[in-house]
Every structure is written in C-alpha cells, then in structure tokens.
C-alpha positions as CSV (number, residue, x, y, z in Angstrom):
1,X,12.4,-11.8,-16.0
2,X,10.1,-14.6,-14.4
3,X,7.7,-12.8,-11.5
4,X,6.0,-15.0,-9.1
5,X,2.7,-14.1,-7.5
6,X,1.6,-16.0,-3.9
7,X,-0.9,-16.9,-1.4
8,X,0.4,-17.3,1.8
9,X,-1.6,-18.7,4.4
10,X,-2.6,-20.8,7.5
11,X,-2.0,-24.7,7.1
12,X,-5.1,-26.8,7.0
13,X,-6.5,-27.5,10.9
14,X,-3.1,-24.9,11.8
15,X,-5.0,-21.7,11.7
16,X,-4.6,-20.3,15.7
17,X,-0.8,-21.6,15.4
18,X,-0.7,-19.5,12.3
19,X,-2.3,-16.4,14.1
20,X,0.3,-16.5,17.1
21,X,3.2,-16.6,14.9
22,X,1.8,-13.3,13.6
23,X,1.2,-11.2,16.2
24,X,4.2,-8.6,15.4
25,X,4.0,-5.5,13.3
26,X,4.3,-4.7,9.4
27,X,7.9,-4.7,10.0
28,X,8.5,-7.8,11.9
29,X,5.9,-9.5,8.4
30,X,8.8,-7.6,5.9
31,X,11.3,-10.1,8.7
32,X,9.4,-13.0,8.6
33,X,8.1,-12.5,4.9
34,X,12.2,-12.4,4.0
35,X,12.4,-16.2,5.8
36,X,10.1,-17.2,2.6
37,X,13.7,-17.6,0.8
38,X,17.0,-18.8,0.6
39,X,18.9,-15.5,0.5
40,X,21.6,-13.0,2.0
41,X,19.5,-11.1,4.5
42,X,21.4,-8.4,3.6
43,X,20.5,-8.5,0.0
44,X,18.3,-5.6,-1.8
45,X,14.9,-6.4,-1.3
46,X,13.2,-7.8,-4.2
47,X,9.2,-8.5,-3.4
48,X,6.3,-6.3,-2.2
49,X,3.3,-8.0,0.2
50,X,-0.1,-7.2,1.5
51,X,-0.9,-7.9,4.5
52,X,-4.8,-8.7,4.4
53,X,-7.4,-9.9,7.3
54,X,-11.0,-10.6,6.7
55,X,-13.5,-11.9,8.8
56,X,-10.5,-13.4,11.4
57,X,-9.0,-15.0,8.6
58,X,-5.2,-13.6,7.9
59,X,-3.7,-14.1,4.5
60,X,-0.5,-12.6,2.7
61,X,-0.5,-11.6,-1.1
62,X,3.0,-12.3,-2.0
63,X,4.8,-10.3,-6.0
64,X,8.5,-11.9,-5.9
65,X,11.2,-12.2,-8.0
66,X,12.0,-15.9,-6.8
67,X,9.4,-18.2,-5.8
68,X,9.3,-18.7,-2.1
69,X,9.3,-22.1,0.1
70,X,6.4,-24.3,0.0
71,X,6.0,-24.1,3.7
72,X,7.4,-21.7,6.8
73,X,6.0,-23.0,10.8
74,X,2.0,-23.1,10.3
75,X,1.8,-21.3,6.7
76,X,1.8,-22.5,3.3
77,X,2.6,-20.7,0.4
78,X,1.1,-21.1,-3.2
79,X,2.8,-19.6,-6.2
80,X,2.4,-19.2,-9.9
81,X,3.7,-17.2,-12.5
82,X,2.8,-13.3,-13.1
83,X,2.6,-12.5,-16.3
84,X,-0.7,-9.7,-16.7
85,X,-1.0,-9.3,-20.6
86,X,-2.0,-5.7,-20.7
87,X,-3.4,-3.0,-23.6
88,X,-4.3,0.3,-24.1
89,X,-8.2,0.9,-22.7
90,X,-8.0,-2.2,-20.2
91,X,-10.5,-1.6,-17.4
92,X,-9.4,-3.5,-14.4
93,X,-10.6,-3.4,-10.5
94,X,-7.8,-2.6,-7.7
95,X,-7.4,-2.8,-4.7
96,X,-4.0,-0.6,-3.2
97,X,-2.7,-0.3,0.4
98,X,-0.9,2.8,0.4
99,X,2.0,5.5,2.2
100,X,0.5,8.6,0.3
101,X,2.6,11.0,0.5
102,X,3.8,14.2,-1.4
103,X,7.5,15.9,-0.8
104,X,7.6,19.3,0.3
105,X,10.9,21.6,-0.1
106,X,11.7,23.5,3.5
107,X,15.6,24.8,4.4
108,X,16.4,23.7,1.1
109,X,15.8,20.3,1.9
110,X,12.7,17.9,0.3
111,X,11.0,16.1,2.6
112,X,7.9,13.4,2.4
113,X,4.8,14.7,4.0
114,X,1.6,12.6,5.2
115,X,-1.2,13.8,2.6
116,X,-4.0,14.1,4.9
117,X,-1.4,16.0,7.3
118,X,-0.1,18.2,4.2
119,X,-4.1,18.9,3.2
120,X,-5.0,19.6,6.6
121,X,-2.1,22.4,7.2
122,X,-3.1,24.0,3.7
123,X,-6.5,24.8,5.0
124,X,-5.4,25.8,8.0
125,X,-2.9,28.6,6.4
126,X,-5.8,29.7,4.6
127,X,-7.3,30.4,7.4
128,X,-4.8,31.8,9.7
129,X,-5.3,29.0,12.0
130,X,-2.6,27.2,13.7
131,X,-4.7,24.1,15.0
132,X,-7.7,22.3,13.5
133,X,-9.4,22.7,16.7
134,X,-9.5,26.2,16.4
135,X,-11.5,25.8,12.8
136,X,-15.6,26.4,14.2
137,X,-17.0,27.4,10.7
138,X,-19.8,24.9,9.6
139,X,-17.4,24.9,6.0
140,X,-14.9,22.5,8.1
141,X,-14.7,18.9,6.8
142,X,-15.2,16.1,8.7
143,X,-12.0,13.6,8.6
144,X,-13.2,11.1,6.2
145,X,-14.0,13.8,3.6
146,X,-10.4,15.2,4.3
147,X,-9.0,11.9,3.8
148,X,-11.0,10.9,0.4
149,X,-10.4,14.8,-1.1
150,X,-6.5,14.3,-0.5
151,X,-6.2,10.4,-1.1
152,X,-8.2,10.7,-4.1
153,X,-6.2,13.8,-5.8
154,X,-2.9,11.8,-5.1
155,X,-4.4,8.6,-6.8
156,X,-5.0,10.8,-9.6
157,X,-1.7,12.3,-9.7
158,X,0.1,9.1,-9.7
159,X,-1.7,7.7,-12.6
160,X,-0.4,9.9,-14.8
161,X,3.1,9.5,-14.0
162,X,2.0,5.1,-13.8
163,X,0.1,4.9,-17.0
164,X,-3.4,5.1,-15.9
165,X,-6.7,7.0,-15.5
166,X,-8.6,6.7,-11.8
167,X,-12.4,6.3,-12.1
168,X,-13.2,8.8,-9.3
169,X,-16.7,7.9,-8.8
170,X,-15.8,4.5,-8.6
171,X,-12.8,5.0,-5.6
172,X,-13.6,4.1,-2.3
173,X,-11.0,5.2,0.2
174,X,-11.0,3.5,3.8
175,X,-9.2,2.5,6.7
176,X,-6.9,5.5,7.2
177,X,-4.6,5.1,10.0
178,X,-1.0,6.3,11.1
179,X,1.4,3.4,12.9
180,X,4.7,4.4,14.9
181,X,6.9,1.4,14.3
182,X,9.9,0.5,16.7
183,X,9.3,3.4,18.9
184,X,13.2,3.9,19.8
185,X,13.6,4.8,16.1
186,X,10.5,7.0,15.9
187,X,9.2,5.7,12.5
188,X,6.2,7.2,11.7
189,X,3.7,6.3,8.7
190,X,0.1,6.0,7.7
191,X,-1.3,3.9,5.3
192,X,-5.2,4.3,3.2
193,X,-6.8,1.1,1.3
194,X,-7.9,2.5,-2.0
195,X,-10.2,0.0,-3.8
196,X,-11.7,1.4,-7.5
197,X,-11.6,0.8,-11.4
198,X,-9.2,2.7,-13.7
199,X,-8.1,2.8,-17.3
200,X,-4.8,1.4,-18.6
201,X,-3.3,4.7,-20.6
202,X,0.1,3.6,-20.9
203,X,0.7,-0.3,-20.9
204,X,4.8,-0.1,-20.3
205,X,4.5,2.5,-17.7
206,X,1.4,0.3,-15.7
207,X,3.4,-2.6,-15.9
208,X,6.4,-1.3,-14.0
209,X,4.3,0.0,-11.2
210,X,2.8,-3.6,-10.8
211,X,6.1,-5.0,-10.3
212,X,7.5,-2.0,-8.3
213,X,5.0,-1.0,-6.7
214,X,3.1,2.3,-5.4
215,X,4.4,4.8,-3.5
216,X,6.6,4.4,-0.3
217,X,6.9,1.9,2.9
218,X,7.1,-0.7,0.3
219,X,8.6,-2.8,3.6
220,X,5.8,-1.9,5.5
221,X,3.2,-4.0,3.5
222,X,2.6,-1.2,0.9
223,X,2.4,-0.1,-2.8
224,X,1.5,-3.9,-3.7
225,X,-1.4,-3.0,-6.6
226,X,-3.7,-6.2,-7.1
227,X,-5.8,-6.3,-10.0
228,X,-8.3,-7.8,-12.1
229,X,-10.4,-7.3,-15.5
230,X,-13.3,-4.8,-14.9
C-alpha cells in the first residue's frame, strides 16, 4: 500500500491569507484537512496530521493514504512517498503530539481517563484527600513534574505494545494543555508534545504505529509520530 507524507503550507507572498483561513480549532483543521481530497466526506478517515507553529510560522505535517491536491485557497501542499526502511536496534529522534490516556473500569463500564488527571487522583487517594488543594506537604509535586512522571510512564508503556524502547533521559515532555471542543457537545481532551530518542525493538509492530498512529483524538491533530535517524 503506497503512503504519502506532506508539507502543507502558506503560498509564497500568501502567508497572512494563510493564517486567517486558519483561525478555527483542531477540529475545524481535521474539516478543512478532509478538503485536501477528492472523497465521500462520509468516508472512514484515512490520514493523521500535526498541526505545528513556530516562530509565527504555521505548517501542517500531513501521513495519507492518497496524495492530496497540489493547492487549497492560500496553502500548498508537497508530497512524496513514505516508505521508512526500518531494523532491529534503529535509533531514531521523535517528535509526538499526544491524547494520553489510560482506561479505567467503573459500573462495569471502561472508560478513557486524562493521565495527568488519573495520576493526580491516585495521589490523592493515598492520601485521603479529595482536592489537590488540600495537599500542603512539601512532598507535593509541582505540575510539570506530575505531568513528565505520568506522560513519561505512558510513553513507556506504549512502546512495548508499538515495538519500541523510550530513552527516558532523553524525553522532554512540554506544552501540556486540555481543549473543550464544540462546547454544545462537551468534548473534552488534552494533548502533551513528547520529543526524545528510542530504540526500534520490533520493526512490524513500529511500523504500524507510524501509519496508525499513537494513541487517541487522532482527528484532533494527534498520534502522528515523526521521526528521523538518531
């Protein structure tokens, strides 16, 4: 099966036309992003994306099963084929947005929890507290700490199940945030850039969660993992 990768971004001398056109959510860029192509809109989706801004400049990264349009309003896109040849013991660089989450059974049902929220009730019950605010001790993290313990020990846990060992030392974990998307549905979801080195362990099991992707809210702008050799 052929899998295109893309760069999508701003026409030459159309960058602020660009930036307007853009001004909507992580959903409304899964909407727009399904504009790229000739399809169904009712069809099973069949790309991830990254949504990524740096230094005012805005830029999609674009894993597809179909190679999109050339052009859409003020964008371009530019396309090749992926093919990552991969082996046993390949060190590559990442970079991940992410939905970590981890399901908890309640009433008999399973349910996806935030991991940050799901680490921060744990200590909590330890403690017989009900609210962090109520945690004085000078033992209490701070919230980045909370966020790299439980972001870091999910990373870990997915790469055993996705063919790969995580470089701890290496992981930098950043930009935590949670987003409410279309209010009047009351989506809730938070997303963690994870940027690191691993270890390719299992070269079929890696490859699939390339073209999958990681996690959930895979129509949110997550899960795409971008690599390159270490």
């Amino acid at each position: 099966m052929t899998v295109y990768f893309s760069l999508i971004s701003p026409a030459p001398g159309q960058e602020y036309a660009a930036a307007q056109e853009r001004l909507d959510g992580p959903y409304a860029d899964h909407q727009w992003l399904w504009r790229w192509f000739h399809t169904d809109p009712d069809a099973r989706r069949d790309f991830l994306f990254r949504r990524h801004e740096s230094s005012g400049a805005l830029r999609f990264y674009l894993l597809s099963a179909r190679a999109p349009n050339d052009r859409l309003g003020a964008w371009e896109a530019q396309s090749r084929e992926y093919a990552p040849e991969l082996a046993v013991g390949d060190r590559l660089t990442f970079e991940l947005r992410a939905n970590p989450t981890v399901r908890r059974e309640a009433d008999g049902k399973s349910k996806r929890h935030d991991v940050v929220m799901d680490a921060k009730k744990a200590l909590l019950a330890e403690r017989g507290l009900s609210r962090w605010e109520q945690w004085q001790g000078d033992d209490k993290p701070n919230l980045q700490e909370l966020v790299h313990g439980a972001c870091s020990r999910w990373w870990v846990r997915r790469g055993e199940r996705l063919g790969f060992t995580a470089d701890t030392a290496s992981l930098r974990v950043e930009a935590y945030d949670q987003h409410m998307e279309q209010p009047d549905r009351n989506l809730r979801f938070s997303t963690v850039d994870l940027a690191g080195e691993l270890t390719v362990t299992d070269p079929v099991a890696f490859r699939s969660a390339l073209l999958d992707g990681v996690g959930s809210a895979k129509a949110f702008g997550c899960g795409l993992l971008l690599i390159r050799r270490a």
